[in-house]
Backbone atoms as SQL, in Angstrom:
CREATE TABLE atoms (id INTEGER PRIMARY KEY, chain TEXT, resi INTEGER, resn TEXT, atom TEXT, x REAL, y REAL, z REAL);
INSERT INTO atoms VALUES
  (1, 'A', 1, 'UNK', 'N', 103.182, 138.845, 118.313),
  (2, 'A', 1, 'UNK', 'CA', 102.585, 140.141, 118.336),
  (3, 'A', 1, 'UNK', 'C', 101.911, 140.333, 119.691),
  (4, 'A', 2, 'UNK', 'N', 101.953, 141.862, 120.231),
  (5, 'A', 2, 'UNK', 'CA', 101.388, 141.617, 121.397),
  (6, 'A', 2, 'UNK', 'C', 100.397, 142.778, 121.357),
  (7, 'A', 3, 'UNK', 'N', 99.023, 143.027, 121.816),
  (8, 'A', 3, 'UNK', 'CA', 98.354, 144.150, 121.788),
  (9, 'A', 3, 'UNK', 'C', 97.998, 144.180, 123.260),
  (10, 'A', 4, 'UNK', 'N', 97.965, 145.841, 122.963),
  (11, 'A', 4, 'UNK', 'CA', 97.547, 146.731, 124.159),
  (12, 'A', 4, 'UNK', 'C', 95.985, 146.828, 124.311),
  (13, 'A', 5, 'UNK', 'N', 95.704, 146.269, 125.181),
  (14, 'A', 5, 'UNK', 'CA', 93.999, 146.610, 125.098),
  (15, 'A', 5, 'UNK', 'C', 93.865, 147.487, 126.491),
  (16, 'A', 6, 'UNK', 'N', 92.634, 148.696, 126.197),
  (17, 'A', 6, 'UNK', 'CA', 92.380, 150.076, 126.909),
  (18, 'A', 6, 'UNK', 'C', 91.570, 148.930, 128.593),
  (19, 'A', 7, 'UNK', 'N', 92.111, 149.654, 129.043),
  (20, 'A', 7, 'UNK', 'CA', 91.140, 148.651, 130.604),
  (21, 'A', 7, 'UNK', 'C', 89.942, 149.467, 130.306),
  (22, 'A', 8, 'UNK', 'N', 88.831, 148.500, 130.623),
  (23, 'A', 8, 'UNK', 'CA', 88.092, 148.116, 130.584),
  (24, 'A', 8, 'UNK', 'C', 86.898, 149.251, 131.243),
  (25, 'A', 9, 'UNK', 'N', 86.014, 150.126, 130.569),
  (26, 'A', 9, 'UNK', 'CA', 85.765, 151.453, 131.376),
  (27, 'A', 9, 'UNK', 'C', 84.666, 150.561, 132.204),
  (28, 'A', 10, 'UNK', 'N', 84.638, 151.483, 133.544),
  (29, 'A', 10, 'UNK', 'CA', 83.503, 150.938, 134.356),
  (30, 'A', 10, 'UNK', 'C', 82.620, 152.467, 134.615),
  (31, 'A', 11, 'UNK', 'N', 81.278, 151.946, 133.700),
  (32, 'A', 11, 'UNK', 'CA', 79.902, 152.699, 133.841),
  (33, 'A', 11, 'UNK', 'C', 78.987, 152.230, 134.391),
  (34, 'A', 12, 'UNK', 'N', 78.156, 153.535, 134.327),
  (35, 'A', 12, 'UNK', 'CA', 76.649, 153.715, 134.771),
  (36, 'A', 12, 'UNK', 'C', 75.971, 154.106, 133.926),
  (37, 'A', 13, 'UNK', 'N', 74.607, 153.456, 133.704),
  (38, 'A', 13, 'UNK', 'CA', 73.783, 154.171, 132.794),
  (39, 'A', 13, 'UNK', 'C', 72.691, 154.396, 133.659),
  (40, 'A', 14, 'UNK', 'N', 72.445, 155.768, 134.102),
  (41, 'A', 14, 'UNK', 'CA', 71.030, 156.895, 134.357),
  (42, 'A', 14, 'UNK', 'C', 70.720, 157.868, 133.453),
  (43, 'A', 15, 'UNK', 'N', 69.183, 158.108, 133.944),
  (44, 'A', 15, 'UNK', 'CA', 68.374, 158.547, 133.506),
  (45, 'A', 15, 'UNK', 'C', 69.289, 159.703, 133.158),
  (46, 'A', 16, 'UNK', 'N', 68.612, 160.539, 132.018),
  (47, 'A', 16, 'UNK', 'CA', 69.508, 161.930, 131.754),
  (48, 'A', 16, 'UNK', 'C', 68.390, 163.183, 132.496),
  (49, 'A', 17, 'UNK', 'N', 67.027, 162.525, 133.018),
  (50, 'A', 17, 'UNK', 'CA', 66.795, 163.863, 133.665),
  (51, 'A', 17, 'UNK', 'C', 67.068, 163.919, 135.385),
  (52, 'A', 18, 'UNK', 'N', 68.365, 163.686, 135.467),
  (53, 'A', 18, 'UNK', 'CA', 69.088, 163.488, 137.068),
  (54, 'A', 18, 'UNK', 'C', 70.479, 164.471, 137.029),
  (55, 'A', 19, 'UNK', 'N', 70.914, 165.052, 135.803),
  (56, 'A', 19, 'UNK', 'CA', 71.405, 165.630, 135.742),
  (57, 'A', 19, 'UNK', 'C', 71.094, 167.107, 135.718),
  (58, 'A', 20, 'UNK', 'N', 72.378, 167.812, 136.222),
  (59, 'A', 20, 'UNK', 'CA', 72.135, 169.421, 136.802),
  (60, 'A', 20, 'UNK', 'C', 73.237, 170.422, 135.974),
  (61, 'A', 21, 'UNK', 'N', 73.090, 171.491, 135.161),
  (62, 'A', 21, 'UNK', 'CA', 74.110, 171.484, 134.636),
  (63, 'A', 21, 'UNK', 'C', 74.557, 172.693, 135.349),
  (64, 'A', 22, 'UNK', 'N', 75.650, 172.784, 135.662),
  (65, 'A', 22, 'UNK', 'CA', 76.079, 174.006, 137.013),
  (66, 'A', 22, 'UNK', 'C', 77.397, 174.943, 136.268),
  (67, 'A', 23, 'UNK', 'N', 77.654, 175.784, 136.602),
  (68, 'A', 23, 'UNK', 'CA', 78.840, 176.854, 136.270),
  (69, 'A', 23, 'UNK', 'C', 79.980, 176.066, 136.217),
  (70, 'A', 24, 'UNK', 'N', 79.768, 175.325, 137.415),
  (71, 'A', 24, 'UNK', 'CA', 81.489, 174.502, 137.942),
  (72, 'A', 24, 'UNK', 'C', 81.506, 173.066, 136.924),
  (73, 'A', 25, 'UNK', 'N', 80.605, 173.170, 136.197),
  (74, 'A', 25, 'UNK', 'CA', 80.218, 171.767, 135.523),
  (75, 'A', 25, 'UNK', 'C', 79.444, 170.737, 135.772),
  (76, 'A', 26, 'UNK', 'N', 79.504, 169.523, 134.714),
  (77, 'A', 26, 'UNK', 'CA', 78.110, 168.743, 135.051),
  (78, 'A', 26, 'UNK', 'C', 78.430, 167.913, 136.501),
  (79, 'A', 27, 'UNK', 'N', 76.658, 168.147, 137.315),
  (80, 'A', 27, 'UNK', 'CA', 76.533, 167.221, 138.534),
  (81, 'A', 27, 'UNK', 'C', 75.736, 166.660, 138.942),
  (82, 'A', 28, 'UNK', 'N', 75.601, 165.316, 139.606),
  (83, 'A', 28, 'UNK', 'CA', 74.120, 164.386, 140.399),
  (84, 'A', 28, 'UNK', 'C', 73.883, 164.876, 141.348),
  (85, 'A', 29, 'UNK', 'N', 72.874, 164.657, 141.692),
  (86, 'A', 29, 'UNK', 'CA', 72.714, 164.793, 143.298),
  (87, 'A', 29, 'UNK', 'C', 72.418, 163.188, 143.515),
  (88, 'A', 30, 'UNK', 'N', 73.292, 162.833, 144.893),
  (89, 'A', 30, 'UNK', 'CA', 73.502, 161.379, 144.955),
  (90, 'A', 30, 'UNK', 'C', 72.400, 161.761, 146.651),
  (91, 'A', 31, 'UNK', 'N', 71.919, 160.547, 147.061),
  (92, 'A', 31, 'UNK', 'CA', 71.539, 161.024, 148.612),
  (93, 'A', 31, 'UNK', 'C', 72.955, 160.249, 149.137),
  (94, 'A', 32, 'UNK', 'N', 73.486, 160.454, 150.839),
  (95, 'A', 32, 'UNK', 'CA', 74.247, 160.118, 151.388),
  (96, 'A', 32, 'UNK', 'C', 73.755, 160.684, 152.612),
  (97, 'A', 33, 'UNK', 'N', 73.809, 159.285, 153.689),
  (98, 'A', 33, 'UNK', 'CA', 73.577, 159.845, 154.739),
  (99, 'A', 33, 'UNK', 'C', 71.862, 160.601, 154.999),
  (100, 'A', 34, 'UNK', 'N', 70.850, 160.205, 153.842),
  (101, 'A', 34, 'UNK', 'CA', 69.211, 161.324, 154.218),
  (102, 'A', 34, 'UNK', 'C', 70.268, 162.518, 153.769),
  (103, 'A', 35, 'UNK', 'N', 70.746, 162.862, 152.960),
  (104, 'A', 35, 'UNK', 'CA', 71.004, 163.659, 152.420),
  (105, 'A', 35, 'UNK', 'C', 71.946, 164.076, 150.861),
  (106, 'A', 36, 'UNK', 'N', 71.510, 165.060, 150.795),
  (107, 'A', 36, 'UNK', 'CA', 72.037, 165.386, 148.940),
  (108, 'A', 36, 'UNK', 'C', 73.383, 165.552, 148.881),
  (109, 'A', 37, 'UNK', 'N', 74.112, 165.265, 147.868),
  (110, 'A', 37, 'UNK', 'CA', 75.296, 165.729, 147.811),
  (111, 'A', 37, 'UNK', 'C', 75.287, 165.498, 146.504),
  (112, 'A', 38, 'UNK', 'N', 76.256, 166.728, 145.742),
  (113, 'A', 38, 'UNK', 'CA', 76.100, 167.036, 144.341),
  (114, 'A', 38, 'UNK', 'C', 78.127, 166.801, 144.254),
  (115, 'A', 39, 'UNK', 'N', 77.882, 165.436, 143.033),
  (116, 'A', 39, 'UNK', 'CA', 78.889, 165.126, 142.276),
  (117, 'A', 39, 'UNK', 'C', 79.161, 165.068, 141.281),
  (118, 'A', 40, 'UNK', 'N', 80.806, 165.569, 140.949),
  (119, 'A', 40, 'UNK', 'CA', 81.087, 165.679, 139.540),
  (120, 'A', 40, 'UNK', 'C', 80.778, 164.515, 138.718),
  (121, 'A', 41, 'UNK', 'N', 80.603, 164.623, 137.932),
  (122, 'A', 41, 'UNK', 'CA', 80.092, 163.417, 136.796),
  (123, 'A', 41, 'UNK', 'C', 80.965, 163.981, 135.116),
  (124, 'A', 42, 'UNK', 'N', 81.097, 162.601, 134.436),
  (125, 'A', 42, 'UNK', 'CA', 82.113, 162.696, 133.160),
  (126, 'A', 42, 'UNK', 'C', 80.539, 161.877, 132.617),
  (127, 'A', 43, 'UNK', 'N', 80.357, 162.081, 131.402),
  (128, 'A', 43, 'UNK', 'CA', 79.509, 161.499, 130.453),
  (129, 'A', 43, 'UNK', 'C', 80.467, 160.899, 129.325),
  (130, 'A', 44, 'UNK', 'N', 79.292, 159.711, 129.498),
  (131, 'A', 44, 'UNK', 'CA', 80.228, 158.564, 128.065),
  (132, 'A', 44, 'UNK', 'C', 79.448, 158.933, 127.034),
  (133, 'A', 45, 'UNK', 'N', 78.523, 158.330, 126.842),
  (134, 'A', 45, 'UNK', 'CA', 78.032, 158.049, 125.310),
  (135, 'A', 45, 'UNK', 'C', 76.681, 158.862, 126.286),
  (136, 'A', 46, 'UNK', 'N', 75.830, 159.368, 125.247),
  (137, 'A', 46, 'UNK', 'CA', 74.147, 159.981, 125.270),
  (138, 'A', 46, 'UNK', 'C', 73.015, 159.401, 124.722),
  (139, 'A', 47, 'UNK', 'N', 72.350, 158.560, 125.242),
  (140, 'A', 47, 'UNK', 'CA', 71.597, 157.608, 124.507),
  (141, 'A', 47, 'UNK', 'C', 70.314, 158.092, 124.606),
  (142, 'A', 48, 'UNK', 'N', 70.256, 159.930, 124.744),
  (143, 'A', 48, 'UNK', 'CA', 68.813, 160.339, 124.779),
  (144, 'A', 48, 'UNK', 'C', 67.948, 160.466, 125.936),
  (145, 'A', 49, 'UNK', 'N', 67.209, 159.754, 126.607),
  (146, 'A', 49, 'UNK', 'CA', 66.852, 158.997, 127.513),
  (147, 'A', 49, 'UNK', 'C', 67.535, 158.498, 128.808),
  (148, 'A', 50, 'UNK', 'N', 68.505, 157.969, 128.658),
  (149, 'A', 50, 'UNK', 'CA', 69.887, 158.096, 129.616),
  (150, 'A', 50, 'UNK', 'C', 70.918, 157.960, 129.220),
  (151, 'A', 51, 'UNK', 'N', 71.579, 158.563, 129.761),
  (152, 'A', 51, 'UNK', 'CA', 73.300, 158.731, 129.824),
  (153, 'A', 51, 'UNK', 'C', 74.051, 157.393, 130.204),
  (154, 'A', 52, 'UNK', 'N', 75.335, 157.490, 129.615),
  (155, 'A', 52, 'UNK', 'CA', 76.372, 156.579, 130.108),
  (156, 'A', 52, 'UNK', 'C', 77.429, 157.695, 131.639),
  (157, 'A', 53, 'UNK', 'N', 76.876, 157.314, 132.542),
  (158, 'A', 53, 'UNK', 'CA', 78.445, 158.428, 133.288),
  (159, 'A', 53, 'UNK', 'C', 79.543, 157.117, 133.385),
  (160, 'A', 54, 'UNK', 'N', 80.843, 157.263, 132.919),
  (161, 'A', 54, 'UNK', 'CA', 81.694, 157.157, 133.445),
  (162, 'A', 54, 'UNK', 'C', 82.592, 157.025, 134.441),
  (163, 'A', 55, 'UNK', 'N', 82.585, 158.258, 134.600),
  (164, 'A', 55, 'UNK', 'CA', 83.237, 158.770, 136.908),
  (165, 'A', 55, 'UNK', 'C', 82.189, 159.530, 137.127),
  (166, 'A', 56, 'UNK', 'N', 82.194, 159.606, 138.588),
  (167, 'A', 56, 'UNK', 'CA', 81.810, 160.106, 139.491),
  (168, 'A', 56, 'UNK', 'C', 80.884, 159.005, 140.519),
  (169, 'A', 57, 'UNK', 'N', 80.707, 158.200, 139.518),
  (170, 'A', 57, 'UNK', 'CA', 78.913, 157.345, 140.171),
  (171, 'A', 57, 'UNK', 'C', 80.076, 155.757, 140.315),
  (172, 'A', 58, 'UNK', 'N', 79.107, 155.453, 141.605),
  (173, 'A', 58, 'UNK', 'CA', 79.213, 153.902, 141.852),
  (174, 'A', 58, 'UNK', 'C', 78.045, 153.086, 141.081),
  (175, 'A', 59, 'UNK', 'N', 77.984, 151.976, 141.182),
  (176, 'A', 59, 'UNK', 'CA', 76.295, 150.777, 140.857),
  (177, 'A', 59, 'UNK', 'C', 75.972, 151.079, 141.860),
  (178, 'A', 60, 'UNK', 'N', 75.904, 151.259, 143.034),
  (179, 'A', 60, 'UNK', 'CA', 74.971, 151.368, 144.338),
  (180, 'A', 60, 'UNK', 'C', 74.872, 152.646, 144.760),
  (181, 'A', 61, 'UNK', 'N', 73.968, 153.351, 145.300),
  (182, 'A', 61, 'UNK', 'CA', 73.492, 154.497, 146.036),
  (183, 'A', 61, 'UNK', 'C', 72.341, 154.764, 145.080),
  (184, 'A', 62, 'UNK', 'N', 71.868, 155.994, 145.248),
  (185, 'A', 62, 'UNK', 'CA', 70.584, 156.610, 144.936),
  (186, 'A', 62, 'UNK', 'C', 70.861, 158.007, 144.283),
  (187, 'A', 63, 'UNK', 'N', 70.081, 158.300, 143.638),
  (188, 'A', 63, 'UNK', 'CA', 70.616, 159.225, 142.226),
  (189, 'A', 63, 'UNK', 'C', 69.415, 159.973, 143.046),
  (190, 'A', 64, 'UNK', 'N', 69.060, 161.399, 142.307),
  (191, 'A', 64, 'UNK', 'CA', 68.217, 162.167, 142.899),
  (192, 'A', 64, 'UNK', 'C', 67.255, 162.783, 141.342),
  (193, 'A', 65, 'UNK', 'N', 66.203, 162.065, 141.195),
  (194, 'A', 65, 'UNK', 'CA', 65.201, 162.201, 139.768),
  (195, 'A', 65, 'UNK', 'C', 65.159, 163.459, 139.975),
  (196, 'A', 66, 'UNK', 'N', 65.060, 164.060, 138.275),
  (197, 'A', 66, 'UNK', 'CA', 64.021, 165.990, 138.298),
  (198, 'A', 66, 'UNK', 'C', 64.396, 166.666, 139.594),
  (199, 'A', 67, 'UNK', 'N', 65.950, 167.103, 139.221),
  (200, 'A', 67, 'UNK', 'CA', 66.039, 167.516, 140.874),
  (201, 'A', 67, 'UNK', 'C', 66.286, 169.124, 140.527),
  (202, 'A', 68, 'UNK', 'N', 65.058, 169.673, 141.761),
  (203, 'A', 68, 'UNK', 'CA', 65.579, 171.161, 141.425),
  (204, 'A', 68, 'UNK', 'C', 66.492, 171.951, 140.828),
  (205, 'A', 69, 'UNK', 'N', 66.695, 172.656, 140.708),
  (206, 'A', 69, 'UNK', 'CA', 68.137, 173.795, 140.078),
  (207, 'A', 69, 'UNK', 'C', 68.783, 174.041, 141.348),
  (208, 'A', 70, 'UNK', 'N', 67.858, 174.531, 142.594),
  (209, 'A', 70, 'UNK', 'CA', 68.076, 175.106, 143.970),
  (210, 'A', 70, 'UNK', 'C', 69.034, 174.172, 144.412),
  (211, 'A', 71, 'UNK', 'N', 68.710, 172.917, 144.071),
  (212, 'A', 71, 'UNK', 'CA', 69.583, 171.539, 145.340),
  (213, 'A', 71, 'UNK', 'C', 71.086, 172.360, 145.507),
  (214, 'A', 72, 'UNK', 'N', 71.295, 171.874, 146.770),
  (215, 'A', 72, 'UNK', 'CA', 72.729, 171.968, 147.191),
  (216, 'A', 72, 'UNK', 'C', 73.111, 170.880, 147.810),
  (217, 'A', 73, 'UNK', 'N', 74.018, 170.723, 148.046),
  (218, 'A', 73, 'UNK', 'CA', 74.792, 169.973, 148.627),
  (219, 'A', 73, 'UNK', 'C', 74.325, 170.077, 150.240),
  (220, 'A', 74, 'UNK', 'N', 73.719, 168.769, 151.097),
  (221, 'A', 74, 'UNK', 'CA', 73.212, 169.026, 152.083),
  (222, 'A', 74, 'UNK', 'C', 71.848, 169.425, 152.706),
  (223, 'A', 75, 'UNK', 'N', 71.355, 169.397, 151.109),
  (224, 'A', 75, 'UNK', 'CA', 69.705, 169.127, 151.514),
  (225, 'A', 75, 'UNK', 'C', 68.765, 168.032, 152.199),
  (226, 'A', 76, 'UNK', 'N', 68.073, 168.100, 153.075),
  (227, 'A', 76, 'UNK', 'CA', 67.419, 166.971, 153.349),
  (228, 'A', 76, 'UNK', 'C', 67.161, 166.381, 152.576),
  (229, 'A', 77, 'UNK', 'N', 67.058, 165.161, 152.402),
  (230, 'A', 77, 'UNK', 'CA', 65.787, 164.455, 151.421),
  (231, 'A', 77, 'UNK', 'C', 65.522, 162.664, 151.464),
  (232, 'A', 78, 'UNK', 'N', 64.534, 162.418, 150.984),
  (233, 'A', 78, 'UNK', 'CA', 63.613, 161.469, 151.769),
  (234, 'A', 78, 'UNK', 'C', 63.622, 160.684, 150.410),
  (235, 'A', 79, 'UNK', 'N', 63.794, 158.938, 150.430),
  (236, 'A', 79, 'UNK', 'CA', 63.896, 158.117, 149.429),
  (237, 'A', 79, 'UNK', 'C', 62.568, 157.658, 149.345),
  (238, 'A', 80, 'UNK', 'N', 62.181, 157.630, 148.039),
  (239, 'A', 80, 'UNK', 'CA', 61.044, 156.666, 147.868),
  (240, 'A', 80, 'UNK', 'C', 61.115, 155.541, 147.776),
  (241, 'A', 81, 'UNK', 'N', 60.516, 154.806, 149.038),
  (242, 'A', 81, 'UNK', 'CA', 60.744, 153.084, 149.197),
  (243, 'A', 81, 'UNK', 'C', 60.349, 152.402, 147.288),
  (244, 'A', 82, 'UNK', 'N', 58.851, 153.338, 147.031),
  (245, 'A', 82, 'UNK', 'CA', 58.063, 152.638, 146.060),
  (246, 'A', 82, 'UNK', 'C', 59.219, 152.627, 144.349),
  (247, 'A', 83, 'UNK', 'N', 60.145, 153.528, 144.296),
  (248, 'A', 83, 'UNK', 'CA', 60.974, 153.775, 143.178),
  (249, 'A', 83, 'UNK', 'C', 62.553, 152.796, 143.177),
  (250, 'A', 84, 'UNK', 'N', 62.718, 153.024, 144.842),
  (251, 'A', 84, 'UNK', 'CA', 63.993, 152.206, 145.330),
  (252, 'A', 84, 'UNK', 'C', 63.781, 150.516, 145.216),
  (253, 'A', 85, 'UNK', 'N', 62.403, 150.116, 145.308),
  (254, 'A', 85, 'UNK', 'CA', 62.224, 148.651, 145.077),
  (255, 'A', 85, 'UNK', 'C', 62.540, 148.238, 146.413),
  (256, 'A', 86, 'UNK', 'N', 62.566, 148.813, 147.445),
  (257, 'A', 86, 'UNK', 'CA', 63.107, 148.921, 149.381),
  (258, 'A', 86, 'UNK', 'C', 61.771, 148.877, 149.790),
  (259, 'A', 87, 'UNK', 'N', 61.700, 147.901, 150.888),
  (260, 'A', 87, 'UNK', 'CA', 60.853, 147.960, 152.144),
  (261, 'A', 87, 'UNK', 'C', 60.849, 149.117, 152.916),
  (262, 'A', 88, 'UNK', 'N', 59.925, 149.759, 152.951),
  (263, 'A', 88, 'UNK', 'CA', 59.737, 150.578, 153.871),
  (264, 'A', 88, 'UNK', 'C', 59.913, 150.464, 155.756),
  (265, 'A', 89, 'UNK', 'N', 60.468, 150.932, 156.548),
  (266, 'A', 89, 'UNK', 'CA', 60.360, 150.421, 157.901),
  (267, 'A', 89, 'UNK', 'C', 60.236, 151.601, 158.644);
């Protein structure tokens, strides 16, 4: 007998108040570059508190907390060393 097993999903679990919910559909604001950029995101499971995303997100970069409605794509913005667990320099 041989079984098919589904590969293996690769997630993220963040906070659910990092999400933006937009016309074009759901998006993060990731920083890149000292700056915002708003990506599509797929949600797995809703655990209240935070989300499972699916696509859109890597494990590494920086998510953007309680982020305005206004954000666009290309906003300045400034990381908090004290939240990032980063040395400041």
């Amino acid at each position: 007998m041989h079984l098919t097993l589904p590969n293996p999903v690769r997630s993220v679990t963040i906070p659910a108040n990092t999400l933006l919910f937009r016309a074009e559909g759901l998006r993060v604001g990731v920083v890149r570059n000292g700056k915002a950029e708003l990506v599509p995101l797929t949600i797995g499971r809703d655990y209240g508190a935070t989300v499972e995303a699916t696509s859109g997100l890597q494990s590494t970069g920086s998510v953007i907390l309680d982020p305005a409605d206004s954000l666009i794509t290309g906003t300045p913005v400034r990381v908090n060393a004290q939240l990032t667990g980063e040395t400041a320099s």
